[in-house]
C-alpha positions in Angstrom: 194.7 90.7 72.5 196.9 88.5 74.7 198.8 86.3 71.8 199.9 83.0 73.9 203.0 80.6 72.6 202.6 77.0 74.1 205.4 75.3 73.9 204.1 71.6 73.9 200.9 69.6 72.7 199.2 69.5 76.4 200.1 73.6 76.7 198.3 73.8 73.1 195.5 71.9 74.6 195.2 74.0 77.8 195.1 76.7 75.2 192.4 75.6 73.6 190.3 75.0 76.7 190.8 78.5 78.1 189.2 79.9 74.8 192.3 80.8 72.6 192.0 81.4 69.0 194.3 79.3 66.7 196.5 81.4 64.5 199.4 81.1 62.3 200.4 84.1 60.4 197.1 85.7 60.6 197.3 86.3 56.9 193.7 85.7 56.8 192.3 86.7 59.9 193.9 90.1 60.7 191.2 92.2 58.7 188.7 90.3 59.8 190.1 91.5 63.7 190.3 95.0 62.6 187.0 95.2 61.5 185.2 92.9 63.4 187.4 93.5 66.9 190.4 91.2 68.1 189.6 88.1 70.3 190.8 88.6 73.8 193.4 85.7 73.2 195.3 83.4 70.4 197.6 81.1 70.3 200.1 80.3 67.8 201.7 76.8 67.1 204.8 78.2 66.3 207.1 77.0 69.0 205.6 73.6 69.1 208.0 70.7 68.0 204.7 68.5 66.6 203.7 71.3 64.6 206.7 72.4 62.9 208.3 68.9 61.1 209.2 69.4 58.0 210.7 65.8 56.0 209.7 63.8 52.8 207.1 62.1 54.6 205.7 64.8 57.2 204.5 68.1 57.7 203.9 70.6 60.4 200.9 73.1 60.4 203.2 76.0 61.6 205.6 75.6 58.9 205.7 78.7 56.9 204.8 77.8 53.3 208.4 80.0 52.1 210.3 77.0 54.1 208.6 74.1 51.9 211.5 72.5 50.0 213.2 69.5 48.2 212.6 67.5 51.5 208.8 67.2 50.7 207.7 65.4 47.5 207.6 67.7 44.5 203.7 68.1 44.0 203.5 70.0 47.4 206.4 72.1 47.2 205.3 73.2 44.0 202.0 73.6 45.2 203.3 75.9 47.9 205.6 77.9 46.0 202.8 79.3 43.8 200.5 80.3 46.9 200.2 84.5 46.8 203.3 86.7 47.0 206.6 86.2 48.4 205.4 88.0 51.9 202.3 86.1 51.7 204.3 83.3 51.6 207.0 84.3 54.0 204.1 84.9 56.9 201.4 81.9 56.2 201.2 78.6 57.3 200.4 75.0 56.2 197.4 75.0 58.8 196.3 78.5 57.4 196.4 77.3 54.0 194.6 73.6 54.9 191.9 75.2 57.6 191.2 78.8 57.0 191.7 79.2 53.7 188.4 78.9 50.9 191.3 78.2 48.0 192.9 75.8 49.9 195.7 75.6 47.6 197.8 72.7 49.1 194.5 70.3 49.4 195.1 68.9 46.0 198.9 68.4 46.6 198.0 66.8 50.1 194.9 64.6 48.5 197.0 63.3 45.9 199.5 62.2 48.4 197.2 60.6 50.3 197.9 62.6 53.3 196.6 62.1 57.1 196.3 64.5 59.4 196.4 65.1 62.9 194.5 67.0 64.8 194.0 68.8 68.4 191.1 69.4 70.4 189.9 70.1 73.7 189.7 66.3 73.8 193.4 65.8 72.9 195.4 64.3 70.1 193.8 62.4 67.1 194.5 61.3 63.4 192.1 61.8 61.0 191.2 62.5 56.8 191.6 65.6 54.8 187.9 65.4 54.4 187.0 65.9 58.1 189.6 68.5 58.3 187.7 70.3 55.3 184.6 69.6 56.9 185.0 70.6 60.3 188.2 73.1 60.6 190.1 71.5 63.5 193.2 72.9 64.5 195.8 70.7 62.2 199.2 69.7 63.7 200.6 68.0 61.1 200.2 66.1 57.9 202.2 62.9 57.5 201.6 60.5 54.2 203.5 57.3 52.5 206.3 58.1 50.1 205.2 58.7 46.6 206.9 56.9 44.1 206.8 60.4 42.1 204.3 63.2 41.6 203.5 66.2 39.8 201.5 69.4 40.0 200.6 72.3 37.7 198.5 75.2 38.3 197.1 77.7 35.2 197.8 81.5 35.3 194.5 83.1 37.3 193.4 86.8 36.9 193.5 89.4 39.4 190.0 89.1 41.3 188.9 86.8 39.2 187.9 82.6 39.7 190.7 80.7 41.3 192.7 79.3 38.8 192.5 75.5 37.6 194.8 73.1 39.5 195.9 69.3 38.6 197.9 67.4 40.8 198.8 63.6 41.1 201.0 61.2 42.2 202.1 57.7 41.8 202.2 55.2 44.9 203.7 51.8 45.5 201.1 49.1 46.5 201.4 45.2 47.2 202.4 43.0 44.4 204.5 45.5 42.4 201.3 47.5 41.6 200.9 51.5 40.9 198.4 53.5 42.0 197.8 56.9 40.9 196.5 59.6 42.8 195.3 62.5 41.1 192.9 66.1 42.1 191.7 68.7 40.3 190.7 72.1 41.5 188.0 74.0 39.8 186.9 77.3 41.0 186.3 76.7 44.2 186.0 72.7 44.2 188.3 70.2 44.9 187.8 66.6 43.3 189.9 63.6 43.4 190.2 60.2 42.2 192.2 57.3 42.7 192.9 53.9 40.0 195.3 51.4 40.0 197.2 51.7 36.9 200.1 49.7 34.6 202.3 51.3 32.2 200.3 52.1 29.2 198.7 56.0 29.6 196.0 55.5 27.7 194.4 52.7 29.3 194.8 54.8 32.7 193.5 57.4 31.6 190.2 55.5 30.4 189.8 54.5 33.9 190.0 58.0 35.4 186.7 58.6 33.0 185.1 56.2 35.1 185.6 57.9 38.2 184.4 61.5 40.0 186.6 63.4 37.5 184.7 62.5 34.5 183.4 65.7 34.5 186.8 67.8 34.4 187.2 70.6 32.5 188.8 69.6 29.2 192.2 71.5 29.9 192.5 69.9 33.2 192.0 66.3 31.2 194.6 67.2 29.2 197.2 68.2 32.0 195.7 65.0 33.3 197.4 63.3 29.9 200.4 65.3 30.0 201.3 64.4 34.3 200.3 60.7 33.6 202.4 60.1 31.0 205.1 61.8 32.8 204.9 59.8 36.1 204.7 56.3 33.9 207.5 57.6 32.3 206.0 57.5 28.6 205.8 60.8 26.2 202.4 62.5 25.3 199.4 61.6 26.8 195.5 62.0 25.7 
């Protein structure tokens, strides 16, 4: 297997047009290859510039997820922080994670954020949502989002080979008008739903209109981490 390092978007392109494989730290592929037989090429993004930002409002899909620190908000570095081991961590990427992974354990972070992506094809460059990268597995570049006023994430011990564990993450945004709008995903088992509702100061009455939305049929636990990370971000103790 001929592993080929573009150095540049258009190089990643040609790449891509010649019938290389995308991988980043081929933490999920590489059994796969040994049993199934290597492709004849892949490509990594790792010596990309566009693929490897890492700030508080931007990041790059060759970015180890060991490297993700204070500079992102705190709902994804948390997020990434509890993905596998240390070496799992230390060798997989943000792209890995996002595209070839079935947990997808940054999604909810990235959702609740409010996250864009952008994306490369044969075709070239182009920005698009988290639900077409879900969808379709393009090879991601780089996420970039609007600075969250704050955020929060929490994710429940999971057994050994068992379900993934439960996830609930959310976020608080700035709109027009001195208004808030919270942000907030929940992962169960395998599913990933979010929500999003403008909100005031008083926790209860937020959390009333999360009911009305797709996560009225949450797991009870994950409504109340729901009450616990609202009442926190609207700076209020105790929640419902």
């Amino acid at each position: 297997m001929l592993l080929r390092l573009p150095t540049s978007v258009s190089e990643a392109r040609q790449c891509l047009v010649e019938g290389a494989v995308p991988v980043g730290g081929a933490t999920l592929v590489w059994a796969t290859w040994q049993r199934d037989g290597f492709p004849d090429q892949a490509m990594s993004l790792r010596q990309v510039p566009e693929a490897n930002v890492l700030g508080p409002q931007e990041l790059g899909a060759a970015v180890v997820l060991h490297r993700i620190d204070e500079r992102v908000p705190q709902v994804l570095r948390l997020a990434a922080a509890q993905v596998g081991t240390g070496a799992v961590r230390r060798a997989a990427t943000v792209g890995g994670n996002l595209v070839g992974s079935a947990l997808r354990c940054l999604l909810p972070a990235a959702l609740v954020l409010d996250a864009r992506a952008t994306v490369l094809g044969t075709d070239g460059v182009h920005e698009t949502d988290l639900a077409e990268v879900v969808a379709k597995g393009p090879l991601l570049l780089a996420l970039r989002w609007p600075a969250p006023v704050a955020s929060a994430y929490r994710k429940l011990p999971g057994d050994p080979g068992g379900p993934p564990p439960l996830v609930v993450a959310s976020a608080l945004h700035a709109e027009d008008e001195g208004r808030l709008r919270l942000r907030i995903a929940v992962r169960d088992g395998y599913d990933v739903i979010s929500a999003s509702v403008l909100c005031g100061t008083d926790v209860l009455d937020t959390l009333d209109a999360l009911r009305a939305t797709a996560l009225r049929d949450a797991p009870a636990e994950a409504w109340r981490i729901a009450g616990d990370q609202v009442a926190g971000l609207l700076g209020r103790p105790g929640g419902r």
